[in-house]
N, C-alpha and C positions, 0 to 999 in steps of 0.2 A: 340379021343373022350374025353381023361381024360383031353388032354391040354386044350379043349375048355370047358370044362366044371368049368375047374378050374379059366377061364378067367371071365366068368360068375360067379363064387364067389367071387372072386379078385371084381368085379365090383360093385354086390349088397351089398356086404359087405363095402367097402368104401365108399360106399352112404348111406347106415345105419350110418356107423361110424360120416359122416360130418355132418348128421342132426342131430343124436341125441348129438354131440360135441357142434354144435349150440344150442340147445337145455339148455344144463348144462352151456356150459359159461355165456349165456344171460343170466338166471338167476342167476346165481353167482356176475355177472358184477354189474346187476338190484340192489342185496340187499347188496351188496359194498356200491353203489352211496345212498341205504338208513341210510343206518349205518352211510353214513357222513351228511348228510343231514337232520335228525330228530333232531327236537327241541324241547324242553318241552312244555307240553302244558300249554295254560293261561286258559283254561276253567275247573273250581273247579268239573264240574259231571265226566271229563277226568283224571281229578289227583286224585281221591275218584277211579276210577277204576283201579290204578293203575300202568296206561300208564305214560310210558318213557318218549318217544318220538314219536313227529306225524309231518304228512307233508301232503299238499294239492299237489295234480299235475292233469295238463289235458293229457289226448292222445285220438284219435279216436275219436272226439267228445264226451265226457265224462268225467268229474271230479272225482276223488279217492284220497279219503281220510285214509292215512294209517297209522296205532296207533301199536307201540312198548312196548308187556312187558318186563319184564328182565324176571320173572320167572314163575307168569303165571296170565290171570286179576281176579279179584275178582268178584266170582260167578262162572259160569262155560261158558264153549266154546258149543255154540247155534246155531253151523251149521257145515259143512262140515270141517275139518280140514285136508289140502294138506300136505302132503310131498313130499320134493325135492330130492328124491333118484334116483327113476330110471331114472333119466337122469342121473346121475354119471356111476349107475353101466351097462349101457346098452351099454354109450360110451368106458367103459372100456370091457365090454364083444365083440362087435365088431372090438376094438381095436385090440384084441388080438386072436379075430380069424383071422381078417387079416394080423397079424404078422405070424401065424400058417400056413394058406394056400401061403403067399408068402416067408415068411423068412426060414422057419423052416422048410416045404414043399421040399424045395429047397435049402437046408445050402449049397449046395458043389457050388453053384451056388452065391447066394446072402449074406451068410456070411465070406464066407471062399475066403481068397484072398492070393497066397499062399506066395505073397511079401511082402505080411506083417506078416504075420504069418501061418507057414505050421503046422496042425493039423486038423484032422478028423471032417466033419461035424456031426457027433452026440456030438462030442467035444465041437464046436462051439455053438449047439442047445442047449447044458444043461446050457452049460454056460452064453447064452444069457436071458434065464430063470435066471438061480444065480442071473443075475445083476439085475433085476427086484421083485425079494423077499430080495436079500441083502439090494439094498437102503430105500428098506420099513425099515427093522430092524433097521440100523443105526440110519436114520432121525426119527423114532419114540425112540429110548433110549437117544437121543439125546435131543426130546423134552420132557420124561418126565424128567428126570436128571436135565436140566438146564431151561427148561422152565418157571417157576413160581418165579425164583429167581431174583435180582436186577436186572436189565440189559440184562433180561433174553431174549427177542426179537435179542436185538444185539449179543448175543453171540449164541443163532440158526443160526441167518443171517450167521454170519462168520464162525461157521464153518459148514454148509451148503454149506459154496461157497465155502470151501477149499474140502470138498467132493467130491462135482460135479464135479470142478477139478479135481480131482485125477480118478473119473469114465470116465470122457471124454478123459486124458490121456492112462488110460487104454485099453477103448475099443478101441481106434484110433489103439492100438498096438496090438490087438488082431484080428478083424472083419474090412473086408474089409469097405473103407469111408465111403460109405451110408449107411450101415449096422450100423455103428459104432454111429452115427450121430441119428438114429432111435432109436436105442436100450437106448441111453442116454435119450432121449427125453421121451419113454414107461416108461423107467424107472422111471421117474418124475411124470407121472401119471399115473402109479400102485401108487404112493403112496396116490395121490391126490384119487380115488378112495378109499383106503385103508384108509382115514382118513374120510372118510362118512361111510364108514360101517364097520370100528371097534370102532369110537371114535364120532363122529358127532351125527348118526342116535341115536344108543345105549342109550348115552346120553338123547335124547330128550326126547327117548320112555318111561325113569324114571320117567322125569320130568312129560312129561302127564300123565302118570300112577299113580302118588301120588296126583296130581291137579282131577284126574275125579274120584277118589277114594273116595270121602267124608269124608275121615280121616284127622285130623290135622298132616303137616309137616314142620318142618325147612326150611325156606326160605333160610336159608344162606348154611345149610349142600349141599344142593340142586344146590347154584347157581353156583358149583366147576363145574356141568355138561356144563351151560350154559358159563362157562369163556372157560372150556378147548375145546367144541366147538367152539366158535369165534374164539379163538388161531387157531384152525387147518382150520377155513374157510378163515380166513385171510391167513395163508401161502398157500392153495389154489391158491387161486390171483393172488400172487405174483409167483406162479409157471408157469401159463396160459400162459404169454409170450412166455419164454423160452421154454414149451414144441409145442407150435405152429414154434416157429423158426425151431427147428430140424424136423419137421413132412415136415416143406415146404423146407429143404433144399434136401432132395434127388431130385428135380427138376433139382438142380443147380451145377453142377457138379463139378465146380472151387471150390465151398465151401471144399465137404467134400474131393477133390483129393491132395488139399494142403499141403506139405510137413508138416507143421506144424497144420495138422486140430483139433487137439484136442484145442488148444489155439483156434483157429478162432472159435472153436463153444462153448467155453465156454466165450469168450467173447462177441456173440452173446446174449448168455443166460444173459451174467451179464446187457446189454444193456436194454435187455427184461424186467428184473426184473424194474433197473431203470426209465425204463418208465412208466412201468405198478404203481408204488411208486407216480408218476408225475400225473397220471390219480386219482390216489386213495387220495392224500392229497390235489389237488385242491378244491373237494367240503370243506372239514371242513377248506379250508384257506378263502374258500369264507363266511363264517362264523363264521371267523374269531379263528377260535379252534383251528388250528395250522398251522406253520410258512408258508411262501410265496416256494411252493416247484418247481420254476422253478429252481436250480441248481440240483435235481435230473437230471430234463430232460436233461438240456447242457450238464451232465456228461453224459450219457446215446446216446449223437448225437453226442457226444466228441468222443466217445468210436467206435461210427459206421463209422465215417470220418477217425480215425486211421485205423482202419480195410481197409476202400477203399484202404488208399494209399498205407498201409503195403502191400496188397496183389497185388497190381498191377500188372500185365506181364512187363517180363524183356523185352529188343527191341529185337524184331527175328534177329538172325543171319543170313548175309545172306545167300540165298539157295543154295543148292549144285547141281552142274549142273545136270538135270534129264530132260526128256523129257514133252516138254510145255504140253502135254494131256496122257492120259492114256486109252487106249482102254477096251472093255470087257476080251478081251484074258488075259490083265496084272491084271485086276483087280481078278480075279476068281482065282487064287490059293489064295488070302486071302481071300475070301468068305469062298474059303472051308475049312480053316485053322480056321477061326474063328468065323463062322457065320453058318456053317452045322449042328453043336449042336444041335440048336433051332430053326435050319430054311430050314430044308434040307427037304426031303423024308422020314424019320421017324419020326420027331415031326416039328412043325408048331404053335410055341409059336405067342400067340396072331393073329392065322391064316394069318401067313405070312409064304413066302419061296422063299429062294434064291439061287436053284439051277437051275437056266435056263436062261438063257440072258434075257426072255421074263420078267419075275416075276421082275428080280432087275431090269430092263427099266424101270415098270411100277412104282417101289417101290423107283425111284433114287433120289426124291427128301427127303425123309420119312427117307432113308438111310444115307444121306447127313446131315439132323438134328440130326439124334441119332447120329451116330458116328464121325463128324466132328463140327458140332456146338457145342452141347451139350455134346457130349463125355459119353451119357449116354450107348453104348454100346459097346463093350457086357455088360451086367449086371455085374456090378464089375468088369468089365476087368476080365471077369474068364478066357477065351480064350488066353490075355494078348496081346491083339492086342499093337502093337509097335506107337508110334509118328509118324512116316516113312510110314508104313500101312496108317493111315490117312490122311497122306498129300497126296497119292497115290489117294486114294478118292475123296480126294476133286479136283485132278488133274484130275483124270475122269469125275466127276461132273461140274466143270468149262470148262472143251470142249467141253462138249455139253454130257453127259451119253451114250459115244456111245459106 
């Protein structure tokens, strides 16, 4: 009961997670494309209010027209005014309960891999937590220190990227690949969260609080809220790629099993950022405010073409002579070696079970993707099923699953 029930969280909880993910991006994405796209406006009752910037657009059969202040318009706010929080913090609170219910739940299982690193899953559990409040502290002492200064954007960038780095190396050495790949990716945004609701929100709520206050305040004392917010919703953005990369790589098991996966996912992310750079300075080049940014991109599918070839399969060796098929009898001491864990007579992960001829006949196909296609199982290779094991599989499965 507790396994099914936890499959059942496992499930609503990811579905929470990817609407309300949708949710925050889209609007993230939305007031990117405005921020490049608003224009001064020509109309003297629009510049007397204050407004920045404005822009017409259609969607849904309907025209909206939308006006940018810097810090707030003259007179007061005459209707409803929205905030964009709880989609930050709801994808992060789902986030991380479904780290809890699958990672954390189950460390000795999904973090702990012991060829890569033999220590105790509570070990594994704290630690995978550290890395998700450490990178907060760093990338935030980081931006306050060097943020505001000359150059200050390129020198977050870089060393940002030398960070990320050094946590993807890390984890790769610590937590089993897809563990390792996830944790880095959480770790990105916990911070991205972490910058709406210690620096973002905070901020604004000043700003309205002195504007609906009827008191005279300092425009400019004021506008440090509204810069070092933009500051942190821009590096936002720039983070969305890369954390969607590592979310979608535990699918794909060549990523994170690669001898060298820390490099493959951090050049992933670096690709990400690049692109996402290509999406964000197209509008203001189309408007001609800054330069033509298609060498972002090339670098960025420069970077994703290396990666194919870098990692391509070596030519198989030829095979050693073994028998053209593999019956049930040959297959079933590595069922029970490495598959009774999770799928025998005491537990029944994802109500599955494979200890009867009957179950894995019906299951042979199912069996045949997870651990010969995909190679997603066992979960981590926690069992440590062999190359040999597999090929055994896929020898049974090519004869027909008899």
């Amino acid at each position: 009961m507790e396994t099914y029930l936890l499959d059942w969280a496992n499930l609503l909880l990811r579905w929470l997670h990817v609407i309300v993910a949708i949710a925050w991006i889209g609007s993230s994405f939305y007031f990117v494309f405005l921020d490049s796209n608003l224009e001064p406006p020509k109309a003297d009752d629009l510049k007397q209010k204050g407004v920045d910037g404005a822009i017409w657009s259609v969607h849904g059969g309907g025209f909206y027209n939308a006006h940018k202040y810097m810090v707030a318009p003259q007179g007061r706010i005459d209707s409803k005014l929205h905030w964009f929080y709880w989609e930050s913090y709801w994808t992060w609170i789902s986030g991380f309960s479904l780290f809890v219910v699958l990672y954390l739940w189950n460390a000795s299982i999904f973090l702990v891999d012991k060829q890569v690193f033999d220590w105790s899953p509570t070990a594994a559990g704290v630690t995978a937590v550290l890395f998700l409040v450490g990178f907060w502290l760093i990338y935030d002492t980081i931006c306050r220190v060097f943020g505001f200064r000359n150059n200050g954007d390129r020198i977050v960038g870089a060393m940002l990227l030398v960070v990320v780095a050094v946590a993807a190396w890390l984890a790769c050495h610590l937590f089993a690949g897809r563990a390792a790949f996830l944790i880095v990716g959480a770790m990105i945004a916990t911070t991205m969260s972490a910058n709406v609701f210690f620096w973002i929100i905070p901020g604004q709520r000043k700003v309205v609080a002195a504007m609906t206050s009827g008191k005279p305040y300092d425009p400019v004392e004021f506008a440090i809220y509204g810069k070092r917010g933009k500051q942190r919703s821009v590096h936002n953005t720039y983070f969305t790629l890369p954390v969607i990369i590592a979310m979608l790589s535990n699918h794909y098991s060549f990523i994170y099993s690669h001898p060298q996966r820390w490099l493959v996912l951090a050049l992933l992310m670096l690709a990400g950022a690049l692109i996402r750079q290509f999406f964000v300075a197209r509008h203001a080049w189309h408007l001609g405010k800054a330069g033509n940014p298609w060498p972002f991109a090339a670098v960025g599918v420069v970077v994703l073409i290396a990666l194919i070839a870098w990692m391509r399969p070596a030519p198989e060796a030829p095979a050693a002579a073994a028998p053209a098929t593999v019956d049930y009898a040959q297959l079933k001491p590595i069922l029970e070696q490495r598959c009774y864990i999770c799928h025998g007579e005491a537990v029944q992960q994802k109500g599955l079970r494979f200890d009867s001829e009957d179950h894995v006949k019906a299951n042979a196909q199912l069996i045949y993707q997870q651990v010969v296609v995909q190679k997603l199982m066992p979960l981590g290779n926690a069992t440590q099923m062999t190359d040999a094991e597999r090929a055994m599989v896929k020898r049974w499965f090519d004869g027909g699953a008899k």
